[in-house]
C-alpha positions in Angstrom: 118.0 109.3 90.6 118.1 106.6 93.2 114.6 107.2 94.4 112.7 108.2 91.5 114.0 104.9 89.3 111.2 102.1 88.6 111.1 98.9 89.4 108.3 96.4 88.4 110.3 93.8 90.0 109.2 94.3 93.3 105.8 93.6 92.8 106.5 89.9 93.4 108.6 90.6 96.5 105.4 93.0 98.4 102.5 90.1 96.6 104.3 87.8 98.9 103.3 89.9 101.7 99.8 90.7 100.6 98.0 87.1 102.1 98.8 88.2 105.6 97.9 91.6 104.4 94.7 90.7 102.9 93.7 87.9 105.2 94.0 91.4 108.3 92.1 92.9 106.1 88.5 90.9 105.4 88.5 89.5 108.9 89.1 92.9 110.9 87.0 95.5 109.4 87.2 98.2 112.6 91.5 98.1 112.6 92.2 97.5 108.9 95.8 96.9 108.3 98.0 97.7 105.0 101.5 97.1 104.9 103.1 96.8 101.5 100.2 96.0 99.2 99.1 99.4 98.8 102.3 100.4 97.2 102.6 100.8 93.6 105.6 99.0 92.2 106.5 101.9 89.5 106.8 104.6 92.6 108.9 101.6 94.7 112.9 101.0 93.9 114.8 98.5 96.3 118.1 100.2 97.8 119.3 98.9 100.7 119.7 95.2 101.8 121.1 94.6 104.6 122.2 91.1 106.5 122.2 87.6 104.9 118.8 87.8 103.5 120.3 89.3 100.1 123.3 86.9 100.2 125.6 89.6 99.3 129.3 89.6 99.6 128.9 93.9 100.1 129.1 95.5 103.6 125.6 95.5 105.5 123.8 98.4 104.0 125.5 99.1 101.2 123.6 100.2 98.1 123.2 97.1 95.2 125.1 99.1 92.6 124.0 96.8 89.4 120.5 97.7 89.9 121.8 101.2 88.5 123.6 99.0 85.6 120.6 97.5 84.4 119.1 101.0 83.8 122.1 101.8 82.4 122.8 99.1 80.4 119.5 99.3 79.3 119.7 102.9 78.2 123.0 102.3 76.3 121.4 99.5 73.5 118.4 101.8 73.3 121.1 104.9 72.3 122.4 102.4 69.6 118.9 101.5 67.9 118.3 105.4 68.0 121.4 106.0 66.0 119.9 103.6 63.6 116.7 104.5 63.1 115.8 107.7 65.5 112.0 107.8 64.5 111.4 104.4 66.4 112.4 105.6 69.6 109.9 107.2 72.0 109.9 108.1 75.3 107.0 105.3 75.7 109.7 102.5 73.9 112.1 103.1 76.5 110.1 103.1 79.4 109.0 99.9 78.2 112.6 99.0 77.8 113.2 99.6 81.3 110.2 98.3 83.1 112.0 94.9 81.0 114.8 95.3 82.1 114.1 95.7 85.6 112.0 92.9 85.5 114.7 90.5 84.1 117.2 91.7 86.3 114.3 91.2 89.4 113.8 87.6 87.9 117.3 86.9 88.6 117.8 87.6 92.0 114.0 87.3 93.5 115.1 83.6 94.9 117.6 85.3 97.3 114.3 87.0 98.9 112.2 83.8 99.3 113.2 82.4 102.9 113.2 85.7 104.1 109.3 86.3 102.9 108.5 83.5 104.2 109.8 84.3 107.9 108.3 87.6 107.6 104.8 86.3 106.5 104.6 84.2 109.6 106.5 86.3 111.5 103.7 89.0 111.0 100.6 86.4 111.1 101.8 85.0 114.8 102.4 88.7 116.2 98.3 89.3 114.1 96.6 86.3 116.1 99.1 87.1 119.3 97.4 90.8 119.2 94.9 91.8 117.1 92.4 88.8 117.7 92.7 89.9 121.6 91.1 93.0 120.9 87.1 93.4 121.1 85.4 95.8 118.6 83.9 98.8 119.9 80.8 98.4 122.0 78.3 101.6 121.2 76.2 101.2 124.6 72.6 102.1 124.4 71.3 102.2 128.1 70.5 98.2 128.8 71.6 97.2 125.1 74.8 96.8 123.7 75.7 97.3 119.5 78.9 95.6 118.4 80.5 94.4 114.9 82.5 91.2 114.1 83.6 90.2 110.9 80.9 91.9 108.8 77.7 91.5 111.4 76.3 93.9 113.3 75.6 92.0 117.2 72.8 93.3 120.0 73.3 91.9 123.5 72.7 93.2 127.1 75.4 95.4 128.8 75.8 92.6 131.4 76.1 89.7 129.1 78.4 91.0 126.1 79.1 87.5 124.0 79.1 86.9 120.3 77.3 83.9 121.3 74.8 85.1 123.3 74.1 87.9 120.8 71.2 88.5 118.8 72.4 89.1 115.3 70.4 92.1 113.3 72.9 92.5 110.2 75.2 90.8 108.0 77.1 92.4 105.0 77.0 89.1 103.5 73.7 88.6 103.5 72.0 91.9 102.1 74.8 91.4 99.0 77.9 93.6 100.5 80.1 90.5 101.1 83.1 92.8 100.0 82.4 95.7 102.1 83.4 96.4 105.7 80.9 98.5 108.3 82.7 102.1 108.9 80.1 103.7 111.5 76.6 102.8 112.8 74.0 105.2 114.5 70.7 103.8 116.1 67.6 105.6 116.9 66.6 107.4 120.4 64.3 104.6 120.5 66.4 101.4 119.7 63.5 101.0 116.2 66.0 101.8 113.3 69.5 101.2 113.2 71.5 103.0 110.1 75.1 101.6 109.2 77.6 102.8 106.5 79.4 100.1 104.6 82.5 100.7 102.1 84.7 98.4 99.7 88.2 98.9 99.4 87.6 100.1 95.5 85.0 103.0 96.6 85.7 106.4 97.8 81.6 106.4 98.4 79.8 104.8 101.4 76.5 103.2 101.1 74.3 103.3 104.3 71.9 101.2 104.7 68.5 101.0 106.9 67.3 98.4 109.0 64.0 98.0 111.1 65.1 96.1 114.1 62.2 94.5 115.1 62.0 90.8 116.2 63.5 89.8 112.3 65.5 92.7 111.5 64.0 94.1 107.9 66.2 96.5 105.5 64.2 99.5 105.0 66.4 102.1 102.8 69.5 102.2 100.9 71.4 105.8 100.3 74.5 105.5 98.1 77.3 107.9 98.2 76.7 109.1 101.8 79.3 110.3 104.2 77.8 111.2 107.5 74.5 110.7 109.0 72.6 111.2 112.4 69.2 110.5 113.3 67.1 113.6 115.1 64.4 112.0 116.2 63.3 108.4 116.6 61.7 108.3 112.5 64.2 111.3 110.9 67.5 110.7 109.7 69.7 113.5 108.3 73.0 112.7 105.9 75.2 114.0 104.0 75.8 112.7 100.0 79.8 112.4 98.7 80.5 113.0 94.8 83.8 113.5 93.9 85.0 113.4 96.9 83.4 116.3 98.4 80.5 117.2 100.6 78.5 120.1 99.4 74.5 118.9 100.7 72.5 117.7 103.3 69.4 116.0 103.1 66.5 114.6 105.5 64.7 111.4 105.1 61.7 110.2 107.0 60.4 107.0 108.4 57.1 108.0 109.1 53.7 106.9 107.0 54.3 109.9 105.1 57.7 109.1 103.8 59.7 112.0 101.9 63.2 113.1 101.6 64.6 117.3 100.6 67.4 118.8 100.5 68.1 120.9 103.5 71.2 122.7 102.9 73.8 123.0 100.0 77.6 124.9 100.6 78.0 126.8 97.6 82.1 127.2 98.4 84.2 124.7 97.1 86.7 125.0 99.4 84.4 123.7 102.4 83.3 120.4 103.1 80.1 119.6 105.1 79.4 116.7 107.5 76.8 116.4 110.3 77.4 115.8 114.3 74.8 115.0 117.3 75.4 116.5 120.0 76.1 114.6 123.5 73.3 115.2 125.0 71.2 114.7 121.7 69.5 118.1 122.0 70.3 119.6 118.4 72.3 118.0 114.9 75.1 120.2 113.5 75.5 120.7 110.0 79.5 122.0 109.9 81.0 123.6 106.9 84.6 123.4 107.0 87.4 124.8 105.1 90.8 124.0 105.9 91.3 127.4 108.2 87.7 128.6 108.4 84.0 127.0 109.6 80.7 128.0 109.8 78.1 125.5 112.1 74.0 125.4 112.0 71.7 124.1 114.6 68.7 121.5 113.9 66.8 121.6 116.8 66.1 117.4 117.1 62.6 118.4 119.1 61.7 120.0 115.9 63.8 118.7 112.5 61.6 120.3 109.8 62.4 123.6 110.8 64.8 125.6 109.0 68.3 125.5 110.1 69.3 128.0 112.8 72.8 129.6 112.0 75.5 129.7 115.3 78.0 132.3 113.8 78.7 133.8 110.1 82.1 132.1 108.7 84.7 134.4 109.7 87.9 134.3 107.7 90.9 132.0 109.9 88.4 131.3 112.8 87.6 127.7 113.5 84.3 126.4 115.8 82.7 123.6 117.1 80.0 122.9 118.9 78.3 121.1 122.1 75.2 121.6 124.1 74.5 122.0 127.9 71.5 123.3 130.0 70.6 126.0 127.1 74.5 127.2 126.6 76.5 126.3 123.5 80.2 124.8 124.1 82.2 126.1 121.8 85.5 125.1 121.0 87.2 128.0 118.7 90.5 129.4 117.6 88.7 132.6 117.8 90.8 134.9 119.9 94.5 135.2 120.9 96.3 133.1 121.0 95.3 131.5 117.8 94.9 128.1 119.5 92.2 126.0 120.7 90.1 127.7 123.8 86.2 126.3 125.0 84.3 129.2 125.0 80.4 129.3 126.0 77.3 131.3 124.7 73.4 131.4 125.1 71.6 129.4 122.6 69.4 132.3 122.2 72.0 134.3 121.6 74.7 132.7 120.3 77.2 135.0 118.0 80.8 135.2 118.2 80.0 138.9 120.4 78.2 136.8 123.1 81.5 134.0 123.6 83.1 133.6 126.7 86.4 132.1 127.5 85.6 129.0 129.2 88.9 127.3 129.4 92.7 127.8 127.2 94.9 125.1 126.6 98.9 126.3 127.6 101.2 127.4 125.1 102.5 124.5 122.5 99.5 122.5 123.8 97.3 119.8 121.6 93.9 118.9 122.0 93.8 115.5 120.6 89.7 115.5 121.6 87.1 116.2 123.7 84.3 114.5 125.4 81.0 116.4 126.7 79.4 114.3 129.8 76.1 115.4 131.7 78.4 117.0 134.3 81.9 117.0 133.0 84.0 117.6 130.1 87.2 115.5 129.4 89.9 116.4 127.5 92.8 114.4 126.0 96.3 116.5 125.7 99.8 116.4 124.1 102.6 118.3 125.7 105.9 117.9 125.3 105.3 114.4 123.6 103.8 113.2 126.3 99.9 112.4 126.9 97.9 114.5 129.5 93.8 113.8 130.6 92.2 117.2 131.7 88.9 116.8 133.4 86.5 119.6 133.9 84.1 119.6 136.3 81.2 121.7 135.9 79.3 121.3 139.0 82.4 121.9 141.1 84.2 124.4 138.4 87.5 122.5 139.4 90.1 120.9 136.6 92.0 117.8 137.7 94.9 116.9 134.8 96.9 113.6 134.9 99.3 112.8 133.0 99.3 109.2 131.5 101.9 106.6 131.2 105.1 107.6 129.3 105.1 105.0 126.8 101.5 105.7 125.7 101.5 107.8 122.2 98.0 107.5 120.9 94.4 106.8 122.5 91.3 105.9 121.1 88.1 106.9 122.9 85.2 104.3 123.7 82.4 104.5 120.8 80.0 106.9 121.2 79.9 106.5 125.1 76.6 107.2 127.3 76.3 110.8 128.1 75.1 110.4 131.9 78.0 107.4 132.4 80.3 107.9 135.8 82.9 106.3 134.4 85.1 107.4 131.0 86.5 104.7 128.6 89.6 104.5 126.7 92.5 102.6 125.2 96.1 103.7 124.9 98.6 102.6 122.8 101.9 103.2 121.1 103.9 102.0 117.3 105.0 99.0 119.5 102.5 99.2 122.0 98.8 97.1 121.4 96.3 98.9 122.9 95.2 98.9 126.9 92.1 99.5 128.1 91.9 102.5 130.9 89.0 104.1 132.4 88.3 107.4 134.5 85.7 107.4 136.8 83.9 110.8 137.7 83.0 109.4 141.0 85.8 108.3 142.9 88.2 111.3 140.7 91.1 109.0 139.8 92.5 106.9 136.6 91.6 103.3 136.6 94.1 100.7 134.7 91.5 98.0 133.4 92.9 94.1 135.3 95.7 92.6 133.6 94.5 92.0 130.0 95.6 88.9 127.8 98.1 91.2 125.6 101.0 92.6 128.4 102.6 95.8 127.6 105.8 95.2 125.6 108.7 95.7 128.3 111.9 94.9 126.2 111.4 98.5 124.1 112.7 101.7 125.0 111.2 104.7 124.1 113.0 107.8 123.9 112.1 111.6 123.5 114.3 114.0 121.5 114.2 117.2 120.3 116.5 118.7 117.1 117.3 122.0 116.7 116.0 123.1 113.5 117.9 126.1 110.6 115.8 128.5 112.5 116.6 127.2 116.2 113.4 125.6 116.2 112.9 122.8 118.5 111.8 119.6 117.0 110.2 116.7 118.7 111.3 113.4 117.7 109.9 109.9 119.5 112.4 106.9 118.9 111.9 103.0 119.6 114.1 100.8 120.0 114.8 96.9 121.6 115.9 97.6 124.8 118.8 94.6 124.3 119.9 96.3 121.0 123.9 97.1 121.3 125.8 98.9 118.9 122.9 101.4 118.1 125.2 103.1 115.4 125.2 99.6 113.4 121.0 99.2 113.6 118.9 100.0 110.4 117.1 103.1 111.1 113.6 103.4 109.7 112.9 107.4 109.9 108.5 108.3 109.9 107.9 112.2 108.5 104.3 113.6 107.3 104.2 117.5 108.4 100.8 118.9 106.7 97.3 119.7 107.9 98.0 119.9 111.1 97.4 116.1 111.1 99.8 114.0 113.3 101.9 111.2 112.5 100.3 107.9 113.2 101.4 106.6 116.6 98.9 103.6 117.1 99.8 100.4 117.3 100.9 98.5 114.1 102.8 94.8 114.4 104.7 95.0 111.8 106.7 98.0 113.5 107.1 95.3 117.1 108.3 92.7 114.0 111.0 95.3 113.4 112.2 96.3 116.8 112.3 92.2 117.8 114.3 91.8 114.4 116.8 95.1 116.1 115.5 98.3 114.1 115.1 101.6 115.4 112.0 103.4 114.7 112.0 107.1 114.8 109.0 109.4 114.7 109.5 112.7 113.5 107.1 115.6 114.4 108.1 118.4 111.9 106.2 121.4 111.4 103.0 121.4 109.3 102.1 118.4 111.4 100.4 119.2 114.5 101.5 118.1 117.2 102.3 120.9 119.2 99.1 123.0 118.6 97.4 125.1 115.5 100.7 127.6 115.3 103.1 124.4 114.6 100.4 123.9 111.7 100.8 127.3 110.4 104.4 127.3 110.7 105.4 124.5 108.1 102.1 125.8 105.7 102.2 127.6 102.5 104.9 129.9 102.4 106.6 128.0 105.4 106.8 124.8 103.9 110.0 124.3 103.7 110.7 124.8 107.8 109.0 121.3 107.4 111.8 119.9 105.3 114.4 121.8 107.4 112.9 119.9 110.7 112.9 117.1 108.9 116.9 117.2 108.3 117.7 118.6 111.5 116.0 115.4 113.4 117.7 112.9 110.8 121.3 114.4 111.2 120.4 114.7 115.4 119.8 110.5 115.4 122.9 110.0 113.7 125.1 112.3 115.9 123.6 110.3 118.9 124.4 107.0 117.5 121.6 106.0 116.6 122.3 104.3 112.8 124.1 106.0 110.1 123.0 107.4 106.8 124.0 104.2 105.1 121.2 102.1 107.4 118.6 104.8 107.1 115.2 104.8 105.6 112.7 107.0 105.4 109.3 106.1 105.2 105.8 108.6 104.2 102.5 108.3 102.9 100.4 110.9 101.1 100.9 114.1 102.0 104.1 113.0 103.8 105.4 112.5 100.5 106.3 115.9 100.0 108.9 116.4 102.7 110.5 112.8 102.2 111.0 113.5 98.6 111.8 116.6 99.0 114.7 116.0 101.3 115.4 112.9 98.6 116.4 115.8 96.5 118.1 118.2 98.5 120.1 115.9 100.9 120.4 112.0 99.5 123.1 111.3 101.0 121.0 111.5 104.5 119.6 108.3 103.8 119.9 105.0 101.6 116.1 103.4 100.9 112.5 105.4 100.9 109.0 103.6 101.5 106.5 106.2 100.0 102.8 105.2 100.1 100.3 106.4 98.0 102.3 109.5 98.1 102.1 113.4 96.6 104.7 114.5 95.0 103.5 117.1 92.1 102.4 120.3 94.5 102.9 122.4 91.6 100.8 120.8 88.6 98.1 119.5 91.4 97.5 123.7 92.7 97.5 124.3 89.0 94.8 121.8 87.8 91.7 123.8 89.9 89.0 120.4 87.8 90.5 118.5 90.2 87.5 117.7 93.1 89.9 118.7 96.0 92.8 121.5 94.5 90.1 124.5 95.7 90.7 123.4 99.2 94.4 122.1 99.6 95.5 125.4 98.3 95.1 127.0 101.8 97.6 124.1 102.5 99.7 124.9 99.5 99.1 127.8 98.0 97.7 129.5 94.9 100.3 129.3 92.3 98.3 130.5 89.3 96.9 133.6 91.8 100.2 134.5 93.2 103.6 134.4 91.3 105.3 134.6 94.6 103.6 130.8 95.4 104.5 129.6 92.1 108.0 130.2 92.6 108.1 128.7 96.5 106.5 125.6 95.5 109.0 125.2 92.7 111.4 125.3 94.8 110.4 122.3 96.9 108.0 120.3 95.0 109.7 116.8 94.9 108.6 116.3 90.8 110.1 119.6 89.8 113.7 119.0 91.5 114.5 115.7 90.0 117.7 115.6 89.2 120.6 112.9 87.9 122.3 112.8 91.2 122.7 108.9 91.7 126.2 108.7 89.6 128.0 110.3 92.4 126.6 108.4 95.1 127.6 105.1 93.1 130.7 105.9 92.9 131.2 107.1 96.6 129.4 103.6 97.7 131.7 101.9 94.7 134.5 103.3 96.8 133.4 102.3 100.4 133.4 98.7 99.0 136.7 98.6 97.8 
């Protein structure tokens, strides 16, 4: 069990990363940054230890085989004491017995991990102040005014004179008694009187927003607890959303008029959905959208008149996914309604807006994904993957043509400017990779090309290579896999391999930039980036293909790309790790199970690893929902039997005696 043992020991080893950790964390609220202190020490176990850090006489990567003795050890005097007295020995006792054990055994070799903490921490604090204190918080622009945050205050300046120092400041956590809470989103008022701001702590699931008058001294009118979304209507009406339990099931409307009052304005009565509210672009109507994980129903508040009863778009239709935007009278719809089952923008009369009155607007190609899309006064942008690489579509609609560009090949994430001015000329944006920080880029609707912003402080990192692959999965699928490495590595086969897998919700893996992944390709790792199905990166039908009763093409992709970097040299199962969070859990334990000898160490965040009991266990707040993920096991038998097939928790099994021996061999 070389993945599922505990080890309390560890906790010393990740607390001596947590100051760098912690000190991202309090003094960059908008880019948060967790490495290792999130992880639990009972779900960690140290593996692999490669180089002179451990001060080991073994071969570089070799598994510490007395970490499997202590257990062991451990487990034969507990055998004894049960032979002489069998009634004092519990299942708790010897857990107990091996949590101490571990810890001893941690205690006596923790010193061989000191000098290489210590380089890491200000390794990773240098590469944090090289990077991350470069990079400006999102502006929200407001025609002459400008709404920024730093470091827990909320700043107002003019568009032409953007400096903390010159800044008016309206807001500081600190000061209204939220000293431990970061800002998550702000919205101001159509005219610039009220300014509403979400702020969460790190121990809350809930958000509490808070209220300000901005007049000359900025006063705090309201305080809503446990809110998720908001959006103001008019200039005096704000409508939000309340979390409990981590769903959203109501909306309500408050008012800042003399008359003050607040109702309830819509409840979801369907546990599977989840509500949250949107403004459109042009600020015409607020959209209250009910969404399931494969099915969503939208209603219009007309902002000219917010106490009037919601207007519905289109009845939920089972499988068929919609948004909504607004234009001269015609709804924007972007659906999955319609074959191909993919994302297509579709239009419709206001008046007369049900799904018989859509018209195909525009279709994404086959194996395409829309990442986002932006609604301007006379344009619509969107941002593409295809083929791993990054694609910007813009749609004219005053000329009815479509210009695409394809953006620079390193690029593997973007992040769209804050809430940017619906009648701009010119479209915002940052791109970024893993190893990448982010660089600013603009498009400009009046001269038709891409604009690179001038040469920033942070260059683009030139000594990293990033490569494109694709496995062939069990099935013949073709599986995308991204890989980074240091362009001045040689002998790639020799390189520790740190392996990234999360495959559910059609959610893709992470690709923005993090420093500790440039710490590891400067210190010679490869990172590779595998896009297995369940994930979405090539479109709604890669979703559905590693979902439910097709989870296990996941965990199939998953092998195919790991054995596919070996075969081209790039590490060996004895330098490989795999790393997952949440979700992502699933496949990486899985394939723990099924195939350990593929790799040597696992990093699993936060992760989920009991499908089966979760589906089962319908009290919990969000098992009505993930079951169109998962499946129904108690509904259908033949669900109950696939998930036990896979589930990491239900497959444990004592497999870590024969890979001793084989690594007890390869030493001698």
């Amino acid at each position: 069990m070389k993945i599922w043992a505990s080890c309390i020991g560890l906790q010393n080893f990740f607390q001596a990363l947590s100051f760098s950790v912690k000190y991202y964390s309090k003094h960059n609220h908008l880019q948060t940054i967790y490495l290792y202190s999130q992880i639990k020490p009972k779900k960690c176990h140290i593996l692999d230890c490669s180089g002179n850090a451990c001060r080991s006489t073994l071969p570089p990567g070799s598994i510490l085989w007395w970490r499997f003795l202590s257990c062991k050890q451990e487990t034969t005097k507990v055998s004894r004491k049960r032979k002489k007295n069998p009634s004092v020995i519990t299942s708790e006792l010897l857990y107990k017995d091996l949590l101490r054990s571990e810890q001893e055994n941690w205690n006596e070799i923790s010193a061989s991990y000191e000098s290489m903490t210590k380089r890491i921490k200000q390794k990773l604090e240098g590469l944090h102040n090289k990077y991350t204190f470069n990079l400006s918080s999102p502006r929200i622009r407001f025609g002459e005014n400008v709404y920024f945050e730093e470091n827990g205050c909320i700043f107002l300046s003019k568009a032409d004179d953007v400096d903390e120092a010159n800044a008016n400041v309206l807001f500081s956590t600190e000061d209204i008694g939220f000293s431990d809470a970061h800002i998550q989103q702000i919205r101001i008022s159509p005219d610039q009187r009220y300014m509403a701001a979400s702020l969460k702590s790190e121990n809350s699931e809930e958000a509490t927003c808070v209220i300000m008058k901005l007049d000359h001294f900025p006063v705090m009118e309201k305080v809503i607890p446990n809110i998720f979304s908001f959006e103001w209507a008019t200039s005096d009406v704000l409508f939000y959303t309340s979390q409990k339990n981590l769903k959203c099931q109501e909306v309500f409307m408050t008012t800042f008029t003399n008359e003050r009052h607040t109702k309830l304005v819509y409840t979801e009565q369907d546990a599977r959905f989840f509500v949250d509210i949107y403004c459109t672009k042009d600020r015409r109507f607020l959209t209250i959208n009910s969404n399931s994980k494969t099915t969503s129903e939208v209603w219009l508040v007309d902002c000219s008149h917010p106490f009037k009863s919601p207007v519905l778009v289109q009845a939920r239709t089972k499988g068929v996914i919609y948004h909504i935007e607004h234009r001269n009278d015609e709804l924007y719809i972007l659906t999955t309604y319609g074959e191909p089952a993919e994302y297509k923008l579709m239009k419709a009369p206001v008046a007369s807006s049900g799904m018989e009155n859509w018209q195909l607007f525009y279709a994404l190609e086959e194996k395409t994904k829309l990442i986002d899309l932006e609604m301007f006064s006379n344009h619509c942008i969107m941002f593409l993957q295809h083929t791993g690489h990054l694609y910007l579509n813009v749609i004219s609609f005053v000329s009815h043509s479509i210009q695409s560009i394809k953006l620079p090949t390193w690029a593997c994430a973007f992040e769209l400017e804050s809430h940017p001015e619906h009648t701009t000329s010119t479209c915002y944006f940052q791109l970024s990779s893993p190893v990448h920080p982010p660089k600013c880029f603009a498009y400009s609707f009046k001269e038709n090309n891409l604009i690179e912003q001038a040469e920033q402080e942070v260059p683009i990192i030139k000594n990293c290579h990033t490569t494109r692959l694709l496995a062939k999965s069990k099935d013949e699928t073709l599986v995308p896999i991204t890989v980074f490495h240091n362009i001045n590595s040689k002998e790639l086969h020799r390189k520790p391999l740190l392996v990234h897998v999360y495959g559910a919700y059609g959610i893709d893996l992470n690709m923005s930039f993090k420093e500790e992944k440039l710490m590891l390709i400067e210190e010679g790792w490869i990172l590779a980036y595998c896009h297995v199905r369940g994930g979405g990166e090539l479109g709604l039908s890669w979703h559905k293909d590693g979902c439910q009763h097709n989870k296990l093409k996941g965990l199939q992709d998953l092998k195919a790309c790991i054995m596919l970097l070996h075969e081209l040299g790039f590490s060996q199962p004895k330098y490989t790790a795999l790393a997952a969070a949440s979700a992502g859990g699933v496949l990486a334990g899985a394939l723990c199970n099924t195939d350990p000898e593929l790799i040597r160490a696992m990093v699993l965040q936060a992760p989920f690893l009991d499908v089966l009991n979760t589906m089962m266990k319908t009290h919990l707040p969000l098992t009505m929902e993930e079951q169109e993920e998962w499946g129904n096991p108690l509904a259908d038998e033949k669900s109950m039997k696939y998930i036990k097939n896979y589930c990491p928790y239900q497959n444990i099994k004592p497999q870590f005696l024969s890979q001793l021996m084989k690594m007890i061999k390869e030493y001698h």
